[in-house]
VEXVOLO-536029 format. One record per atom (N, C-alpha, C): residue number from 1; x negated, y negated, z; atom name. Coordinates in steps of 0.2 Angstrom, whole numbers. Example, Ala and Ser with C-alpha at 12.3 -4.5 7.8 and 13.67 -1.06 7.14 Angstrom:
REM residues 2
+-----+-------+-------+-------+----+
|   i |     X |     Y |     Z | at |
+-----+-------+-------+-------+----+
|   1 |   -66 |    28 |    39 |  N |
|   1 |   -62 |    22 |    39 | CA |
|   1 |   -66 |    16 |    39 |  C |
|   2 |   -64 |    11 |    35 |  N |
|   2 |   -68 |     5 |    36 | CA |
|   2 |   -64 |     0 |    39 |  C |
+-----+-------+-------+-------+----+
REM end
This chain:
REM residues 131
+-----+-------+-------+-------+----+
|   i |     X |     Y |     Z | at |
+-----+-------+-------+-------+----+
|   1 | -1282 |  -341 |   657 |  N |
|   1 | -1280 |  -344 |   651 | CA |
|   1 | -1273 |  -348 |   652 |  C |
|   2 | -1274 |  -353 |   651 |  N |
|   2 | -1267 |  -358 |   649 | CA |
|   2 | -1263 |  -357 |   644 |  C |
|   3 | -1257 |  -354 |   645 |  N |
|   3 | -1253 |  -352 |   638 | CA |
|   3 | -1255 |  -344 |   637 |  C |
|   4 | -1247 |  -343 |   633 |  N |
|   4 | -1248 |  -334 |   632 | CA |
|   4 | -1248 |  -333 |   624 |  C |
|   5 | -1249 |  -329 |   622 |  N |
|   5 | -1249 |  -325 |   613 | CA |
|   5 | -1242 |  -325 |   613 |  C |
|   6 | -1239 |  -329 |   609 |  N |
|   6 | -1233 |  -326 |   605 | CA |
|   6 | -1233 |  -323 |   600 |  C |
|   7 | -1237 |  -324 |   594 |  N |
|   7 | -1235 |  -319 |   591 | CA |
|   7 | -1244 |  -320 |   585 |  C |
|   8 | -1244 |  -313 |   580 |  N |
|   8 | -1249 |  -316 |   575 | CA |
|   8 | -1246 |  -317 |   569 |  C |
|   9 | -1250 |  -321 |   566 |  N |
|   9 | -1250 |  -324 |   560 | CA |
|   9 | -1257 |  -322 |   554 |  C |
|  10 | -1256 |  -317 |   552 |  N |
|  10 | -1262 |  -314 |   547 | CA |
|  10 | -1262 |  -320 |   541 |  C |
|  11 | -1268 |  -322 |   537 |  N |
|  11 | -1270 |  -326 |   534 | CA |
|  11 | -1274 |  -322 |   528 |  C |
|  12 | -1272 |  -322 |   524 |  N |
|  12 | -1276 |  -318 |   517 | CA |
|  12 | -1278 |  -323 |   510 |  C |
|  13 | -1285 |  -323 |   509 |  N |
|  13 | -1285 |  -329 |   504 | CA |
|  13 | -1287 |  -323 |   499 |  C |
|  14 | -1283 |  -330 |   493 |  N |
|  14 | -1282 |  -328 |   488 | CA |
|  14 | -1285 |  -332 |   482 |  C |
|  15 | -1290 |  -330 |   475 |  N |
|  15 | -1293 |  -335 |   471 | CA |
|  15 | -1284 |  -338 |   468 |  C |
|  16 | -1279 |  -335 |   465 |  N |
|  16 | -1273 |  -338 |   463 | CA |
|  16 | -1268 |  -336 |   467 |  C |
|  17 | -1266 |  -340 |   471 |  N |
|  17 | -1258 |  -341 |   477 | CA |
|  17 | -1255 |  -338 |   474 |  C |
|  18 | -1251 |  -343 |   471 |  N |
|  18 | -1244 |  -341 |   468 | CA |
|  18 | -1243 |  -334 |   463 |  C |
|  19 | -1251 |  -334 |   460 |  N |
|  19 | -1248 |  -326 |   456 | CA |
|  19 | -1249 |  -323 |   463 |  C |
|  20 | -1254 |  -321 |   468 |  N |
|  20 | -1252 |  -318 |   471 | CA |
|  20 | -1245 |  -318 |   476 |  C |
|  21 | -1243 |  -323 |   478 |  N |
|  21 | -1236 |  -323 |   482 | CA |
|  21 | -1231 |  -318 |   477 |  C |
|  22 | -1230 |  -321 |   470 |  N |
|  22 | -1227 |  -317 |   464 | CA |
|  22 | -1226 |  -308 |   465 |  C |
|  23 | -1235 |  -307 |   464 |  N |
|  23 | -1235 |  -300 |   466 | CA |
|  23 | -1233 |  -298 |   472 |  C |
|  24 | -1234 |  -302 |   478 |  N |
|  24 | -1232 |  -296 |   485 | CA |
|  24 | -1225 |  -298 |   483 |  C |
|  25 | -1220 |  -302 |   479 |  N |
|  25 | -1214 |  -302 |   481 | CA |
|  25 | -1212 |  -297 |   477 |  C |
|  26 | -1212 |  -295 |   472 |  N |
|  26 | -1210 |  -291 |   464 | CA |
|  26 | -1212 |  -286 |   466 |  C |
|  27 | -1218 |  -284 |   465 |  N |
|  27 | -1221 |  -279 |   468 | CA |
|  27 | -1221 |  -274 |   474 |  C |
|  28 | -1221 |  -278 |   479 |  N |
|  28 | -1223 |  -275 |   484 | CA |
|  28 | -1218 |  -276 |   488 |  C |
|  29 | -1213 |  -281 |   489 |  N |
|  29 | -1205 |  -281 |   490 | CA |
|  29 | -1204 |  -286 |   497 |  C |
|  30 | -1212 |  -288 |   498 |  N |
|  30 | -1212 |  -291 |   503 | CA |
|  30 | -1205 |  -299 |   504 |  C |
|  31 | -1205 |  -301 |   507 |  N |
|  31 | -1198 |  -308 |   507 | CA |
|  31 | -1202 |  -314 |   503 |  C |
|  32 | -1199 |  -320 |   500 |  N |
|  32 | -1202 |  -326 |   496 | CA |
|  32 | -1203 |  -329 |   504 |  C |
|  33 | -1206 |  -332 |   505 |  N |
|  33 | -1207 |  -339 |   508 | CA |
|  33 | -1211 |  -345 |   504 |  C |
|  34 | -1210 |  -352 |   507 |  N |
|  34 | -1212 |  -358 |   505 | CA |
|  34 | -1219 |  -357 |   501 |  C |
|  35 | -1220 |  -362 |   495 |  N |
|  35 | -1224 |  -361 |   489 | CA |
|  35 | -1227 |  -369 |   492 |  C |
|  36 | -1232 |  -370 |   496 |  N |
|  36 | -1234 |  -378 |   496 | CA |
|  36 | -1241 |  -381 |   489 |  C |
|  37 | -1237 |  -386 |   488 |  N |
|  37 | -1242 |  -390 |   482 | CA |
|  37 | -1244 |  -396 |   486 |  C |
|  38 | -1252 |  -398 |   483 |  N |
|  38 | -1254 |  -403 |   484 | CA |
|  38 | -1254 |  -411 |   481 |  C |
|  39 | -1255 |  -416 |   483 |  N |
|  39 | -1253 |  -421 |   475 | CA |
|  39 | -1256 |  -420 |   469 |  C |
|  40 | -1261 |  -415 |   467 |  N |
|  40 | -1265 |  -413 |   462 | CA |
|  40 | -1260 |  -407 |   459 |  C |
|  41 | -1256 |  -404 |   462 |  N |
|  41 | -1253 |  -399 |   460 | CA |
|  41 | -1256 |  -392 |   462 |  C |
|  42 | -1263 |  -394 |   463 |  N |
|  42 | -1265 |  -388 |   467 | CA |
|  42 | -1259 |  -383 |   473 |  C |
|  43 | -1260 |  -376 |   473 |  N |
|  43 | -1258 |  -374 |   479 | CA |
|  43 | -1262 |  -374 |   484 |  C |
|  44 | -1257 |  -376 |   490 |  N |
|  44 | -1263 |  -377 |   496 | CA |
|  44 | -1263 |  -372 |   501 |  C |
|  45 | -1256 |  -367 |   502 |  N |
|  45 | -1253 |  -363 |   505 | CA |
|  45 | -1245 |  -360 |   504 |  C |
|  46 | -1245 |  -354 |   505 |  N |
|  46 | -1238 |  -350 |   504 | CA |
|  46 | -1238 |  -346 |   508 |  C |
|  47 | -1234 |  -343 |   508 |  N |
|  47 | -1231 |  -337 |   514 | CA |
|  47 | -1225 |  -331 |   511 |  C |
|  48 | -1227 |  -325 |   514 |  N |
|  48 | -1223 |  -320 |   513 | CA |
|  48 | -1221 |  -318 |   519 |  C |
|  49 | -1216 |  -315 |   518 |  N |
|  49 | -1212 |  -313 |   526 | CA |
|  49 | -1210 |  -302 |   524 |  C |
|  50 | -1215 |  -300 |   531 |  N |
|  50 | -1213 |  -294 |   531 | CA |
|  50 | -1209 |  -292 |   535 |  C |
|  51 | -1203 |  -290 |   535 |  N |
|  51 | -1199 |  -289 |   542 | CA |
|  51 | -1197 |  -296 |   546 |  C |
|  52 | -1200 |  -294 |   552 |  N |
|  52 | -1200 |  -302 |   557 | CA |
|  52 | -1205 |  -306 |   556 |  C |
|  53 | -1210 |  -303 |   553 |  N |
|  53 | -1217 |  -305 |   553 | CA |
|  53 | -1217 |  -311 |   548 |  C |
|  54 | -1223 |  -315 |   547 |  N |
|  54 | -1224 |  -318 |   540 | CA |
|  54 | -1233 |  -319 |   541 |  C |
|  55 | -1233 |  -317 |   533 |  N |
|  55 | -1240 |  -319 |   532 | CA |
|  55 | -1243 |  -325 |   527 |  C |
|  56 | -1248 |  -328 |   530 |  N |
|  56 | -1250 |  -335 |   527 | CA |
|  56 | -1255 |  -331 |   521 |  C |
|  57 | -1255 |  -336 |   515 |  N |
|  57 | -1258 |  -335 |   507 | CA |
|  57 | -1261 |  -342 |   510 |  C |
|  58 | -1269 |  -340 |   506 |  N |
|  58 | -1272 |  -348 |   506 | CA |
|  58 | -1276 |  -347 |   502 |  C |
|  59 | -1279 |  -352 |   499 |  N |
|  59 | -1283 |  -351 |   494 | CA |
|  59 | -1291 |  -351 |   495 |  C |
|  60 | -1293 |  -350 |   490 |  N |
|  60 | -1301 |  -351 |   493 | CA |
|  60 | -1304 |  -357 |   494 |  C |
|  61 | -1307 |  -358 |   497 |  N |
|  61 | -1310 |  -361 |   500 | CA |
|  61 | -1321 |  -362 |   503 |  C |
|  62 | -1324 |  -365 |   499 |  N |
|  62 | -1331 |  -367 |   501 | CA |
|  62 | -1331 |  -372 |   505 |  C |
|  63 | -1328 |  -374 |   507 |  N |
|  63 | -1329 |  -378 |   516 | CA |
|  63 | -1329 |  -374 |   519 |  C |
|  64 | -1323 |  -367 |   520 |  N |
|  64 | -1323 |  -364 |   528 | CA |
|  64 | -1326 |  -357 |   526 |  C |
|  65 | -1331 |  -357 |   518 |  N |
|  65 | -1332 |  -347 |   515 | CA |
|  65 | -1327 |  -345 |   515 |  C |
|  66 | -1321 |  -345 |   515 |  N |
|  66 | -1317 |  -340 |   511 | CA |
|  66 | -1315 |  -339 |   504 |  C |
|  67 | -1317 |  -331 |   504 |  N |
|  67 | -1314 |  -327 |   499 | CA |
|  67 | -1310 |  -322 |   495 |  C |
|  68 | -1308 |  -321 |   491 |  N |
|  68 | -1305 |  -316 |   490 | CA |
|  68 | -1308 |  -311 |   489 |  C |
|  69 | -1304 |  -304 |   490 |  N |
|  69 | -1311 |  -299 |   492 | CA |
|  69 | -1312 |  -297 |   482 |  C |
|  70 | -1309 |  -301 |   475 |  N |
|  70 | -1310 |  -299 |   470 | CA |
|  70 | -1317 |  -303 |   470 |  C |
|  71 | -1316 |  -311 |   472 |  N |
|  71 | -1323 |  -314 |   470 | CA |
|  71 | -1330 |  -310 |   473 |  C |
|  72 | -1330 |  -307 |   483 |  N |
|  72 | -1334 |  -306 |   484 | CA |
|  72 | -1336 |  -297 |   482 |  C |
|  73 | -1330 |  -294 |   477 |  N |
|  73 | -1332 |  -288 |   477 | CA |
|  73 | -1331 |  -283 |   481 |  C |
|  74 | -1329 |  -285 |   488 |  N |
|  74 | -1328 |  -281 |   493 | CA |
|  74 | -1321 |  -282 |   496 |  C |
|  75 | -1317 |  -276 |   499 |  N |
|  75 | -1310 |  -275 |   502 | CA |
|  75 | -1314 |  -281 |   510 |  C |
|  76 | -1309 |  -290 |   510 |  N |
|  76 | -1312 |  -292 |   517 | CA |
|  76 | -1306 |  -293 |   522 |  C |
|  77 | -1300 |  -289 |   521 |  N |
|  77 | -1294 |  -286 |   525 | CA |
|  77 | -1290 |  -282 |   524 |  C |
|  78 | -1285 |  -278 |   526 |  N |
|  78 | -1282 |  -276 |   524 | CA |
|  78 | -1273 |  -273 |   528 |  C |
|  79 | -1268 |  -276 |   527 |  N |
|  79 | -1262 |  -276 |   531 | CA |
|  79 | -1260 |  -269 |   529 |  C |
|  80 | -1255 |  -267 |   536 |  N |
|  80 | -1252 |  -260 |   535 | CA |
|  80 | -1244 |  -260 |   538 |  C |
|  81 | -1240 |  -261 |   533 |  N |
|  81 | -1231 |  -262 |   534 | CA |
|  81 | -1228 |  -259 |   533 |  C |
|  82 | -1222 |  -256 |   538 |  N |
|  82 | -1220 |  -252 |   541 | CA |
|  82 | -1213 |  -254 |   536 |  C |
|  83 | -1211 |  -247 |   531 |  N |
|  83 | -1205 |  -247 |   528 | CA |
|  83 | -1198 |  -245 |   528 |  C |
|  84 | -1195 |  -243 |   529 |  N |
|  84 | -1188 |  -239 |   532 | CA |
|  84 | -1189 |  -231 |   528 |  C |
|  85 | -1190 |  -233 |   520 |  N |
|  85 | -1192 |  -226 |   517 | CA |
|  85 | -1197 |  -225 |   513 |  C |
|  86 | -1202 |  -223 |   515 |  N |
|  86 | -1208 |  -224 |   511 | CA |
|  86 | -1210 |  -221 |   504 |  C |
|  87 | -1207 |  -215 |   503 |  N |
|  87 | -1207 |  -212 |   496 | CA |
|  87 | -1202 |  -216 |   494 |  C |
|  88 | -1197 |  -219 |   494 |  N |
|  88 | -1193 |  -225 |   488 | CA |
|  88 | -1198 |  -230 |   487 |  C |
|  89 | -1201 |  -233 |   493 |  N |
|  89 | -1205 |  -238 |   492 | CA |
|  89 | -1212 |  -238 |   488 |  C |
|  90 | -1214 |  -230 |   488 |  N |
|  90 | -1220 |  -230 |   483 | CA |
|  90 | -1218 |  -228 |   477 |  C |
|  91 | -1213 |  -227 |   475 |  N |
|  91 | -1208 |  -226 |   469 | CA |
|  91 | -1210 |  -231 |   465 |  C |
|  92 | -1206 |  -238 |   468 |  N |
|  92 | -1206 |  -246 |   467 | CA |
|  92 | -1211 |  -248 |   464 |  C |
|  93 | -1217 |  -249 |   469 |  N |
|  93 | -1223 |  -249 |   471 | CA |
|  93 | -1228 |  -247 |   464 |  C |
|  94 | -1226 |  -239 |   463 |  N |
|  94 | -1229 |  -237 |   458 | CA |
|  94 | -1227 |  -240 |   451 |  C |
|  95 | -1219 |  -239 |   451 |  N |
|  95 | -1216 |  -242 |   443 | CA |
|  95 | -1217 |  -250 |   441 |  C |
|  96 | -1220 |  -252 |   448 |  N |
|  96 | -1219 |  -260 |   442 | CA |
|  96 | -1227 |  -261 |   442 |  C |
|  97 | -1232 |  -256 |   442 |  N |
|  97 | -1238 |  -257 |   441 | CA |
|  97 | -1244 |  -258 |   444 |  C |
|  98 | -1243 |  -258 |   453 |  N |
|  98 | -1248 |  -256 |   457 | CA |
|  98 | -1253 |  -252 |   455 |  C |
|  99 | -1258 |  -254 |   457 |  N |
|  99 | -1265 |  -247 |   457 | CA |
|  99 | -1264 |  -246 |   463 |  C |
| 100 | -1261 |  -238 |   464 |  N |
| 100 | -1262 |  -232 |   468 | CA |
| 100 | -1269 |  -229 |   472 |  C |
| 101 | -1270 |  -233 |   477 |  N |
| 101 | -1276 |  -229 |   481 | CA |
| 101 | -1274 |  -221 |   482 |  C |
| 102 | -1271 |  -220 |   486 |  N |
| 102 | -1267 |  -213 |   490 | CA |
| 102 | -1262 |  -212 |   489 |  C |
| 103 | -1257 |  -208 |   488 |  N |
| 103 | -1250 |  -205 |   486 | CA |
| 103 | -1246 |  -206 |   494 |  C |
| 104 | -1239 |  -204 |   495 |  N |
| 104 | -1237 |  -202 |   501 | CA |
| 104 | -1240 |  -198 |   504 |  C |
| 105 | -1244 |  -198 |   510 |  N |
| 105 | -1245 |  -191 |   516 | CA |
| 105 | -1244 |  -194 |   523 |  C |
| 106 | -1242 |  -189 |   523 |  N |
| 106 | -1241 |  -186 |   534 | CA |
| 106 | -1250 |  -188 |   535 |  C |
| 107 | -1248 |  -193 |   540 |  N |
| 107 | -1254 |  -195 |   544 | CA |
| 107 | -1254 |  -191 |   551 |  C |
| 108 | -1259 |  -189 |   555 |  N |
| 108 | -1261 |  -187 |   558 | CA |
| 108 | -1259 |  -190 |   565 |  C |
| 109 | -1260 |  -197 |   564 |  N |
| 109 | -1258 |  -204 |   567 | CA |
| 109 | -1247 |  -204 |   568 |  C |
| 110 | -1245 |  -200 |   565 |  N |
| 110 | -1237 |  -199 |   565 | CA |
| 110 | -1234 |  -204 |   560 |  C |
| 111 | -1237 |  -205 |   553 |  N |
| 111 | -1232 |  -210 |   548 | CA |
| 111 | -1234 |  -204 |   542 |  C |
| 112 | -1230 |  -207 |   539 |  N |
| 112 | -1231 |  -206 |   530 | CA |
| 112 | -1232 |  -211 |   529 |  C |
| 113 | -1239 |  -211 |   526 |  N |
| 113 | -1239 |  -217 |   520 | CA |
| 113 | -1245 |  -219 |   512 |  C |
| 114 | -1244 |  -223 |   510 |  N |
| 114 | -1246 |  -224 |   505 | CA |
| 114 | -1251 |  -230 |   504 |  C |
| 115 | -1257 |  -231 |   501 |  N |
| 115 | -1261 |  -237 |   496 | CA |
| 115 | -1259 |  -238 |   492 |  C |
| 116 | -1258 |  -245 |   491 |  N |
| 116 | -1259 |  -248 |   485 | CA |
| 116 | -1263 |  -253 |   486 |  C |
| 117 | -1269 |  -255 |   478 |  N |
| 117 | -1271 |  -262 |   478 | CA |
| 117 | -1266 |  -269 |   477 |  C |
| 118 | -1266 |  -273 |   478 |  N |
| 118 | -1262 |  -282 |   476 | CA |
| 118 | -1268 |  -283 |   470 |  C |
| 119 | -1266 |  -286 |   466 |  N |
| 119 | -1270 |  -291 |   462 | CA |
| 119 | -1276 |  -294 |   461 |  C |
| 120 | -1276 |  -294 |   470 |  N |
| 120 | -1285 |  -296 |   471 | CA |
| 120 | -1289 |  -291 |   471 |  C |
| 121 | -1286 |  -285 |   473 |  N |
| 121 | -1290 |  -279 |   474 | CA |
| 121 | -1292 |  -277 |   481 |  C |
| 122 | -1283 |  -281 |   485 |  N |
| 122 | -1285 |  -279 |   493 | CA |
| 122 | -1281 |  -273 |   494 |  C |
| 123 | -1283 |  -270 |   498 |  N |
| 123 | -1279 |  -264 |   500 | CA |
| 123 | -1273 |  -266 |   505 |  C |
| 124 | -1268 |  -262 |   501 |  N |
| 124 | -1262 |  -263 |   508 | CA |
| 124 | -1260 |  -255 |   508 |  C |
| 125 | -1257 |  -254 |   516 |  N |
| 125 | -1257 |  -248 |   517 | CA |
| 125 | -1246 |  -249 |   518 |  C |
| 126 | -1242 |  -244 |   517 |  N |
| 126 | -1235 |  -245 |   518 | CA |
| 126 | -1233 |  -237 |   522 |  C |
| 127 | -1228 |  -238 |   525 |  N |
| 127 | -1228 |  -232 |   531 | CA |
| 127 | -1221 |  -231 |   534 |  C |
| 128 | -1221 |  -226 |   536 |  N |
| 128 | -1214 |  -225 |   538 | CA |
| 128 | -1216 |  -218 |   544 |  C |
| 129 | -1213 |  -221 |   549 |  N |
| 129 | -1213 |  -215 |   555 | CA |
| 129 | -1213 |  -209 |   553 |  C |
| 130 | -1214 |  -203 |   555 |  N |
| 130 | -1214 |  -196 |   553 | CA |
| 130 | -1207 |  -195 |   557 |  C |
| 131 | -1202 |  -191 |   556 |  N |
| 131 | -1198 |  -189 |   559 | CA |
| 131 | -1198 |  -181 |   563 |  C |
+-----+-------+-------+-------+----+
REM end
């Protein structure tokens, strides 16, 4: 192989960008990143930042099949973000309106953590090391 992995870049589409970017920011606490519009105004692409990390928002798309797992009905990813304190964060999480999959619990795995749905009805999972 020519060249090494530096780093990944998860990609999550969404039928509405900007309200989702809106959600993971307000909601789910993740950082704003960049809002791109196209000359129609359409959105074409936006970005959240967790930690060091960022993830790409795109919209749907029938040139390349993608969809949002509300259009096709089904969960078709699902990211899991390591918090500093997980019980404040399902606090948050919970009070501004999230649907709550699972509560706080001790994984087996060493975290505490929690589901929530986003707006499209993707599961994210939130976690904090076990002590």
């Amino acid at each position: 192989m020519s060249g090494r992995i530096e780093r990944r870049v998860p990609g999550l589409i969404y039928a509405d960008v900007a309200a989702a970017q809106t959600f993971l920011i307000e909601v789910f606490g993740l950082a704003a990143g960049p809002l791109h519009r196209g000359d129609d105004g359409t959105v074409t692409h936006a970005e959240v930042a967790a930690g060091d990390g960022v993830i790409w928002l795109h919209p749907e798309s029938a040139r390349f099949n993608l969809r949002s797992p509300r259009t096709v009905g089904a969960d078709t990813a699902g990211l899991s973000i390591m918090v500093n304190d997980v019980n404040a964060h399902y606090a948050h999480v919970r009070d501004a309106g999230a649907v709550i999959v699972y509560g706080p619990a001790d994984m087996p795995y060493g975290v505490r953590e929690f589901g929530a749905r986003d707006l499209e009805d993707r599961l994210w999972s939130f976690m904090s090391p076990m002590d």
